[in-house]
Every structure is written in C-alpha cells, then in structure tokens.
Backbone atoms as SQL, in Angstrom:
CREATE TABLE atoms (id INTEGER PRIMARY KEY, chain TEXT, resi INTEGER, resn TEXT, atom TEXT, x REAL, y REAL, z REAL);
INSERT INTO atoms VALUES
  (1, 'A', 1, 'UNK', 'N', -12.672, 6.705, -4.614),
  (2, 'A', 1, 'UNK', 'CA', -13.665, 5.706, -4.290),
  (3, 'A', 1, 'UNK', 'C', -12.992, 4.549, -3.568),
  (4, 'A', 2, 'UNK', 'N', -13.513, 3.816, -2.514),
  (5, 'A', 2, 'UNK', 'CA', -13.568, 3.216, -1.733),
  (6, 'A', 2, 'UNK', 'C', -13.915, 1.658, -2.368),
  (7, 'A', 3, 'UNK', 'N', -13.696, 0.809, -2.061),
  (8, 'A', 3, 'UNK', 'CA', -14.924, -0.795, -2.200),
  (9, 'A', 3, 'UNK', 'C', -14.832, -1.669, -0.562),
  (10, 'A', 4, 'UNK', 'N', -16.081, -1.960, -0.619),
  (11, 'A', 4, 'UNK', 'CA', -16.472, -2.738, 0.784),
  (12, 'A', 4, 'UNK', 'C', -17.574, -3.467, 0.589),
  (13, 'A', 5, 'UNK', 'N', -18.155, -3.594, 1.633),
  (14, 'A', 5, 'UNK', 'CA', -19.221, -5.143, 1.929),
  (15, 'A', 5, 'UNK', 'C', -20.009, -4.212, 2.916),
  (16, 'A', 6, 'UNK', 'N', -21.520, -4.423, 2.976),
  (17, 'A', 6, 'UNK', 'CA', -22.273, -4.116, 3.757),
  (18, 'A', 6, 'UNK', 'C', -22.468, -5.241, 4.457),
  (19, 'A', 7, 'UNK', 'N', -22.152, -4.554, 5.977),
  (20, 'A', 7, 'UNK', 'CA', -22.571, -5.732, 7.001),
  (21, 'A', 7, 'UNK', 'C', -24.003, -5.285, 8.429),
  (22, 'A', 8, 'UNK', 'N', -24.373, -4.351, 7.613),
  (23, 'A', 8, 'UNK', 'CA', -25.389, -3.842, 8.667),
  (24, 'A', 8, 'UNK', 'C', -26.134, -2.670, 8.503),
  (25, 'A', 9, 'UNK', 'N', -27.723, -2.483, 9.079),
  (26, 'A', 9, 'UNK', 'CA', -28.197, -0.923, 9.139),
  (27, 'A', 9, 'UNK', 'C', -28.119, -0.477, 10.031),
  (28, 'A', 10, 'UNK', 'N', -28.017, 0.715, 10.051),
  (29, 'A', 10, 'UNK', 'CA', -28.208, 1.811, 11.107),
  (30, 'A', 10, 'UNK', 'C', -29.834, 2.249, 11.434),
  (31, 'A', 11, 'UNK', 'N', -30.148, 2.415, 12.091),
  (32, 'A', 11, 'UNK', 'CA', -32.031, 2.958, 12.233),
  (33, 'A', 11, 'UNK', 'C', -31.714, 3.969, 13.253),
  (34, 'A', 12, 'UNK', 'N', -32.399, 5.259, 12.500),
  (35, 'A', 12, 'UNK', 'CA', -32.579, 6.639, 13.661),
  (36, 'A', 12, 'UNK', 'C', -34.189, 6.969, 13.338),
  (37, 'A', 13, 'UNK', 'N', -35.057, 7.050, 14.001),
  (38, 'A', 13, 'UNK', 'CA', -36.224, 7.614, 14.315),
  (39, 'A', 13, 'UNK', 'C', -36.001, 8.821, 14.544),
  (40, 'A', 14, 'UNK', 'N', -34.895, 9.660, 14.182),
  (41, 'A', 14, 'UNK', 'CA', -34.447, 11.032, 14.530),
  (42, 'A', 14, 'UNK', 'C', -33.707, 11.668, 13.798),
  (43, 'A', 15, 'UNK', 'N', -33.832, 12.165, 12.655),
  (44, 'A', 15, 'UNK', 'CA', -33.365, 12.754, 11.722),
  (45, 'A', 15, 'UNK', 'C', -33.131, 14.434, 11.456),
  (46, 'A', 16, 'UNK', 'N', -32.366, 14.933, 10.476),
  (47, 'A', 16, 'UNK', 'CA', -32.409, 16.396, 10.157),
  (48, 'A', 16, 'UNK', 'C', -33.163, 16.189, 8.786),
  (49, 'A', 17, 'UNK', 'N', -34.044, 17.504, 8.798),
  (50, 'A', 17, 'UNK', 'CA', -34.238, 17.380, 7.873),
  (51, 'A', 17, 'UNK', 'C', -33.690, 17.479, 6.560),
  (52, 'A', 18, 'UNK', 'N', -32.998, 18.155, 6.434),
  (53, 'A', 18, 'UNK', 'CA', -32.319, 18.081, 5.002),
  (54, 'A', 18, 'UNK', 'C', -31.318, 16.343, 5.030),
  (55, 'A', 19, 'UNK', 'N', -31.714, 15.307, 5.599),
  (56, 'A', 19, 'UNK', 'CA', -30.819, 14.135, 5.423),
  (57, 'A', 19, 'UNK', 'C', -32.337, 13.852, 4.045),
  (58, 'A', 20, 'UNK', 'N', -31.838, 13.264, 2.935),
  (59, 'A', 20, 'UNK', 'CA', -32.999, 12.929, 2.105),
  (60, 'A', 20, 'UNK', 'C', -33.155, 11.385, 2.565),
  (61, 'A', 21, 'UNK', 'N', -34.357, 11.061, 1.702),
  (62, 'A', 21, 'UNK', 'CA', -34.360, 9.333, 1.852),
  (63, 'A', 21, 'UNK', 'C', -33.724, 8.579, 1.126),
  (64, 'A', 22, 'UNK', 'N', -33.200, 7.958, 2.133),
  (65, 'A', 22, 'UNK', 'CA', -31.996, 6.510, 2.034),
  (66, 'A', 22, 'UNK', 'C', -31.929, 6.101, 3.558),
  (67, 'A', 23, 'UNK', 'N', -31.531, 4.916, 3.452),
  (68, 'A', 23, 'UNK', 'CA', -30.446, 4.083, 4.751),
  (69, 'A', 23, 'UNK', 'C', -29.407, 4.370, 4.815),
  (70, 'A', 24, 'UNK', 'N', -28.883, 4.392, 6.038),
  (71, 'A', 24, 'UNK', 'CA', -27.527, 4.618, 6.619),
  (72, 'A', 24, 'UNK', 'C', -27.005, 2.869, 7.096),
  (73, 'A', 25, 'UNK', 'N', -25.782, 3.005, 6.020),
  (74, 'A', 25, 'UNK', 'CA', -25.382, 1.574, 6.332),
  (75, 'A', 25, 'UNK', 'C', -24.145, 1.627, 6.820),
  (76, 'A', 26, 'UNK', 'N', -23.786, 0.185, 7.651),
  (77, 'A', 26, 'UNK', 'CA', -22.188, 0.238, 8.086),
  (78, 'A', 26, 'UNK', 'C', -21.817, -1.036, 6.965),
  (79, 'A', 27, 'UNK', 'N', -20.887, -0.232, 6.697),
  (80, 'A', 27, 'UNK', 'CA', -19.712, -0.895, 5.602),
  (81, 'A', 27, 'UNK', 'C', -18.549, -1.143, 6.099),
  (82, 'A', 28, 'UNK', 'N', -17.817, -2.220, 5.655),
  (83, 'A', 28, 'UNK', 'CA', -16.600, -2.383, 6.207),
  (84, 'A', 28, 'UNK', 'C', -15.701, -2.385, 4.786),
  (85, 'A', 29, 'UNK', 'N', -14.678, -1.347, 5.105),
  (86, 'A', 29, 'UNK', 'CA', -13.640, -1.405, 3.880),
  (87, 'A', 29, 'UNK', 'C', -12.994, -2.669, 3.876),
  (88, 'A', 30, 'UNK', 'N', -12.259, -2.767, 2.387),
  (89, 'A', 30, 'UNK', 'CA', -11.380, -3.734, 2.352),
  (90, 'A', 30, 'UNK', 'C', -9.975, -3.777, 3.267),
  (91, 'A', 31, 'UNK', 'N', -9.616, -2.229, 3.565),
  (92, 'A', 31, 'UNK', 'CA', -8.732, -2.541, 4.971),
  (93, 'A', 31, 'UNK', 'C', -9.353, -2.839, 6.628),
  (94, 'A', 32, 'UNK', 'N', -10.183, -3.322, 6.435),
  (95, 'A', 32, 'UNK', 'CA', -10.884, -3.917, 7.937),
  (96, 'A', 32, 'UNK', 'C', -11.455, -2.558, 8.818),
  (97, 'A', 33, 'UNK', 'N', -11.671, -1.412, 7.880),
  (98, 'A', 33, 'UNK', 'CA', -11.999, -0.463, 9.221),
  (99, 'A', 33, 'UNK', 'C', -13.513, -0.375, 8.820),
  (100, 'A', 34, 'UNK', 'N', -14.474, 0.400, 9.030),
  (101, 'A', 34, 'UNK', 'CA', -15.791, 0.174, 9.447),
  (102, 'A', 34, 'UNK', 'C', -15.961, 1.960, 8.965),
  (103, 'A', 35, 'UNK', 'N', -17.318, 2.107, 8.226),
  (104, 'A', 35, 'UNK', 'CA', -17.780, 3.294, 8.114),
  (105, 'A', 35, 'UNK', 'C', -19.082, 3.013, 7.684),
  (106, 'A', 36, 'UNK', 'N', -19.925, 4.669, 8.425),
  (107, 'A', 36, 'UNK', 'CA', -21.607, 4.947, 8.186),
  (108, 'A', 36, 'UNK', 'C', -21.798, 5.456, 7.053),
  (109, 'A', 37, 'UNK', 'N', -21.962, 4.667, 5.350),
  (110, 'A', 37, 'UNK', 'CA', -22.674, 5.698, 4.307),
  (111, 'A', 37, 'UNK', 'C', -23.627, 5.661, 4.077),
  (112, 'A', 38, 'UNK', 'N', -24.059, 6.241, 3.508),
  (113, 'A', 38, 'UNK', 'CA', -25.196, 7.063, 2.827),
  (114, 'A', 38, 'UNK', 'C', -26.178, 6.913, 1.889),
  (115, 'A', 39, 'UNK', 'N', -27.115, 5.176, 2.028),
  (116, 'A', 39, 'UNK', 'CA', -27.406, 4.737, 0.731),
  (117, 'A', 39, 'UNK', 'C', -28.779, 4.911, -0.296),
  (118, 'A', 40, 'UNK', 'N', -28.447, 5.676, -1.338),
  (119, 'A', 40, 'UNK', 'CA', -29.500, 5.625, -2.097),
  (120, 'A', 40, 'UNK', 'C', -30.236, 4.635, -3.083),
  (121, 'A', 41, 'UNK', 'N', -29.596, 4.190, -3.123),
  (122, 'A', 41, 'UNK', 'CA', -29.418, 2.933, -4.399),
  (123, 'A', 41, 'UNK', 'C', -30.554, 1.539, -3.861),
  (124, 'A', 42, 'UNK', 'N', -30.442, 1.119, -2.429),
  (125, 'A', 42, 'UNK', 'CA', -31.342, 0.372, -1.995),
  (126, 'A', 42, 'UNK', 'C', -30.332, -1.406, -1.577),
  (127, 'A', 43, 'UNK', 'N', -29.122, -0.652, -1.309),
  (128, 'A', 43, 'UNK', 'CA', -28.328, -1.872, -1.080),
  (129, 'A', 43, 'UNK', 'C', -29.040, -2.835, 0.108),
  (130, 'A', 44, 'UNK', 'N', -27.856, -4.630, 0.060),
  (131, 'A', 44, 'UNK', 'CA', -28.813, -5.311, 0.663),
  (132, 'A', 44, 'UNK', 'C', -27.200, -5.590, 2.131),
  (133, 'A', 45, 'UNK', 'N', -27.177, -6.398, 2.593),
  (134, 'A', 45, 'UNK', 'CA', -26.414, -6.843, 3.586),
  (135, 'A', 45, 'UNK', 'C', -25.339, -8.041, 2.711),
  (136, 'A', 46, 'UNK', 'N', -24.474, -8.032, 3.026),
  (137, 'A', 46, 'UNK', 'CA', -23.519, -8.584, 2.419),
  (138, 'A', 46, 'UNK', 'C', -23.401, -8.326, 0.821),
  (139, 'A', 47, 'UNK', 'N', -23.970, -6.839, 0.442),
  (140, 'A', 47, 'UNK', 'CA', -23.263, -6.794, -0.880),
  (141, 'A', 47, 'UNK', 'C', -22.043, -5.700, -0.923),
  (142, 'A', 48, 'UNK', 'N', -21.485, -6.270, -2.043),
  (143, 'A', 48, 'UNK', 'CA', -19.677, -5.180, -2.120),
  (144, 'A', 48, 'UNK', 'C', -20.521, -4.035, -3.055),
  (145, 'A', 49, 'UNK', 'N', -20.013, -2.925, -2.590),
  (146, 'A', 49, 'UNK', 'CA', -20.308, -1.787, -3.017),
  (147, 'A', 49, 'UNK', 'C', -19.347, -0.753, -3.006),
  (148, 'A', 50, 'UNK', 'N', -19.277, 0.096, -4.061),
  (149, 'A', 50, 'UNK', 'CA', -18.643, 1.328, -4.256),
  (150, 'A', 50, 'UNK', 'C', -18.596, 2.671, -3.321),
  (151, 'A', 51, 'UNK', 'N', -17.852, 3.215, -2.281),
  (152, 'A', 51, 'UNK', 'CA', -18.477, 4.546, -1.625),
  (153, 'A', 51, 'UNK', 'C', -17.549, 5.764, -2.027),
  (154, 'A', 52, 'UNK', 'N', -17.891, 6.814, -2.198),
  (155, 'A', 52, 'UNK', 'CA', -17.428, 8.102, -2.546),
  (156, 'A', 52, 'UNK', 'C', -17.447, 8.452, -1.112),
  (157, 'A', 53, 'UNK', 'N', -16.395, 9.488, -0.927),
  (158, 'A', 53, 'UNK', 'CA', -16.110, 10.266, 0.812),
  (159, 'A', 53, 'UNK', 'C', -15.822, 11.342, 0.394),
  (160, 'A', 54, 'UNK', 'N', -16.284, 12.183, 1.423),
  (161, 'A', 54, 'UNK', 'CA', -16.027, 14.171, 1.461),
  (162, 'A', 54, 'UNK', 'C', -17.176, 14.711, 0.809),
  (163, 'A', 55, 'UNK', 'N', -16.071, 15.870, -0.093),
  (164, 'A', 55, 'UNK', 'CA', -17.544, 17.017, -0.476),
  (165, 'A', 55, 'UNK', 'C', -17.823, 16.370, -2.065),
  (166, 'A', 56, 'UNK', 'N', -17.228, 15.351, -2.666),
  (167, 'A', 56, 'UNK', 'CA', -17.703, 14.618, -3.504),
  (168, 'A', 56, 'UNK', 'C', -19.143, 14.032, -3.431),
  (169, 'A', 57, 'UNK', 'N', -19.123, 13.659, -2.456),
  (170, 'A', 57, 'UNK', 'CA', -20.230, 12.591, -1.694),
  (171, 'A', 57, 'UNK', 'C', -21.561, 13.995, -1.402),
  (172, 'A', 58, 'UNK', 'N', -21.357, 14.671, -0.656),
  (173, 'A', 58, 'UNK', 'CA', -22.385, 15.801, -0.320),
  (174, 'A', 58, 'UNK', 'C', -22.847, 16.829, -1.815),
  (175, 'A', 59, 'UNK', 'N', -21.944, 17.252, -2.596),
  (176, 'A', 59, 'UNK', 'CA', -22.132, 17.826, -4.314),
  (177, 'A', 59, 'UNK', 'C', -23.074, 16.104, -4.802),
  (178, 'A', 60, 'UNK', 'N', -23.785, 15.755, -4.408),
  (179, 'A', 60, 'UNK', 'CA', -24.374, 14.475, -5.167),
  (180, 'A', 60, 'UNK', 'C', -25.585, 15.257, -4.950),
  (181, 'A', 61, 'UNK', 'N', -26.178, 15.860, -3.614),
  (182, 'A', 61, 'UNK', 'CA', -27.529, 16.087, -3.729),
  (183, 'A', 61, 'UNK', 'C', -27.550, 17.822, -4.035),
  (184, 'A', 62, 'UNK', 'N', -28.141, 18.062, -5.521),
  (185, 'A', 62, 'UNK', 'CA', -28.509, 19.024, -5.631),
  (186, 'A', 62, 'UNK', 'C', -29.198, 20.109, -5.266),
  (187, 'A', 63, 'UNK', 'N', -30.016, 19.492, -4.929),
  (188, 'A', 63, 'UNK', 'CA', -31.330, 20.499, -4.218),
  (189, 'A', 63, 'UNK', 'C', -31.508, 20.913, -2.606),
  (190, 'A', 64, 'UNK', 'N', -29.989, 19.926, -2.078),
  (191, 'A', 64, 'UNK', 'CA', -30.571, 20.629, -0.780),
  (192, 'A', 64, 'UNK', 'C', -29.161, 20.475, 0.122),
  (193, 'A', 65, 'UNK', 'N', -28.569, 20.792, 1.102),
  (194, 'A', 65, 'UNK', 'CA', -27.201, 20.509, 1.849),
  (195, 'A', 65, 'UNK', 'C', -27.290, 19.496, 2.627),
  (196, 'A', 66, 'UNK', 'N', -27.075, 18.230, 2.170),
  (197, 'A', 66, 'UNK', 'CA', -27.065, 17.189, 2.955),
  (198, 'A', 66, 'UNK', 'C', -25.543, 17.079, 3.511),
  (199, 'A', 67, 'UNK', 'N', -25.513, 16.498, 5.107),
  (200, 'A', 67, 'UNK', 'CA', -24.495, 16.301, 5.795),
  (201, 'A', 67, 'UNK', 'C', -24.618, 15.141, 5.662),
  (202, 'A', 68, 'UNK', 'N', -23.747, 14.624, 4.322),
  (203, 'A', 68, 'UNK', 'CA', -23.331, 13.078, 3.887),
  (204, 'A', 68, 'UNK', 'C', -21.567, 13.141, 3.753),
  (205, 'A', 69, 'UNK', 'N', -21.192, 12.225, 4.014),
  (206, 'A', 69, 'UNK', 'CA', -19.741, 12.532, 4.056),
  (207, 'A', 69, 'UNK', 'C', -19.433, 10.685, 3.109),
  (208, 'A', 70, 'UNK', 'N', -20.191, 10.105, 3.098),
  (209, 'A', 70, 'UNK', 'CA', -20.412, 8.578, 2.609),
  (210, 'A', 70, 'UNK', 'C', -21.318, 8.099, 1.606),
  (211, 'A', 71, 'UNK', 'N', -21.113, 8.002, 0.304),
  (212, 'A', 71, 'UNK', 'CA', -22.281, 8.041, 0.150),
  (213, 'A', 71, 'UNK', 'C', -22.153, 6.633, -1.206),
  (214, 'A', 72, 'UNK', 'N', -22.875, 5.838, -1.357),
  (215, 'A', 72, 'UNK', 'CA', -22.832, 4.320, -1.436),
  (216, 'A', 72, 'UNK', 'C', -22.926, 4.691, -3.521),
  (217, 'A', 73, 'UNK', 'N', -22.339, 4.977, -3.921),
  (218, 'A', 73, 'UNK', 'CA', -22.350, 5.589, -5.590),
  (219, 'A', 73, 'UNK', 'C', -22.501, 4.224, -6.390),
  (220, 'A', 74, 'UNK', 'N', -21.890, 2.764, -5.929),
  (221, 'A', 74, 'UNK', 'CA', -22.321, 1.269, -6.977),
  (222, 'A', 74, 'UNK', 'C', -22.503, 0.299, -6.358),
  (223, 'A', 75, 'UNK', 'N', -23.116, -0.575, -7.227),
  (224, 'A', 75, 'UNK', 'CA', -23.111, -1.989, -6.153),
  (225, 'A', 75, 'UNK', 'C', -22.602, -2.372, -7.168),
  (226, 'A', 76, 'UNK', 'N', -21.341, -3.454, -7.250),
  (227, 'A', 76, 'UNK', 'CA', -20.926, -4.810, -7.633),
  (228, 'A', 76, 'UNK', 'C', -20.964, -5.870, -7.887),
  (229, 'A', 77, 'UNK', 'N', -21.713, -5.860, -9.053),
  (230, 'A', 77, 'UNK', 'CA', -22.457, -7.398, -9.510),
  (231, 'A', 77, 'UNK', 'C', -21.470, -8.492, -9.485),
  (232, 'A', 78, 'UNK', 'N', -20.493, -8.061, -10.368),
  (233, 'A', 78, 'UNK', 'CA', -18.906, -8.998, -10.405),
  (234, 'A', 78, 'UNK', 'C', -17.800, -9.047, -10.530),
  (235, 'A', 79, 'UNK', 'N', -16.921, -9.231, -10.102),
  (236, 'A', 79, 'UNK', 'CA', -15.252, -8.984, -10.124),
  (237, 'A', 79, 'UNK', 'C', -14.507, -10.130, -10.784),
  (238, 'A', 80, 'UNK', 'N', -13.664, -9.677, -11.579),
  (239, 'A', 80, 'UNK', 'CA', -12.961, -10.428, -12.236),
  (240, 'A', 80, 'UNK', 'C', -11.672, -10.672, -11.965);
C-alpha cells in the first residue's frame, strides 16, 4: 500500500463495461509522482488516502474482471 493526496478527477463519458461505479482519481504519492486510481469509497480532493496496486487491487471486485490496477482501499482521518 501506497499513501497520497487526491488532487483531481478524471471524467470519461467512455467507458468498458466491466469498469464498475466509482471515479477515477489522480493522486499524487508521497514521492511526488502522480497516479490514476480507482475510487470506490467516494473520496473528496485534497484528502490523503490509502491505494493498493496490481492484481491486489483488481482480486477486490468479485463478480466481474475489472482493469483496475489502483484502487483507493482508505481514507485518512488522522496521522499521528
């Protein structure tokens, strides 16, 4: 697992179907690089959140083969 900050959405009017419903957000890791996950949870813009990567992230949706490689698993109320 990953931790970062959401700094933005993605919007496609063009989807596969097997992507389920969520937003596709850009996150920026804590090493400054930038990635598209996968959010179910209903994150907002500037919150730190948890992301899972690979076939960790895709074994999340049971019922169907989603091509998720990102996928947003906590949000971060507080750090100590």
């Amino acid at each position: 697992m990953v931790k970062g900050r959401v700094i933005g959405r993605l919007w496609s009017t063009k989807r596969i179907d097997t992507l389920p419903q969520g937003a596709l957000l850009d996150v920026e890791l804590e090493n400054g690089t930038h990635l598209v996950a996968f959010d179910p949870l209903g994150c907002g813009d500037g919150e730190q959140v948890l992301v899972t990567q690979g076939s960790v992230a895709a074994a999340f949706f049971e019922n169907v083969k989603a091509p998720v490689d990102a996928l947003i698993v906590g949000s971060i109320d507080e750090q100590d």
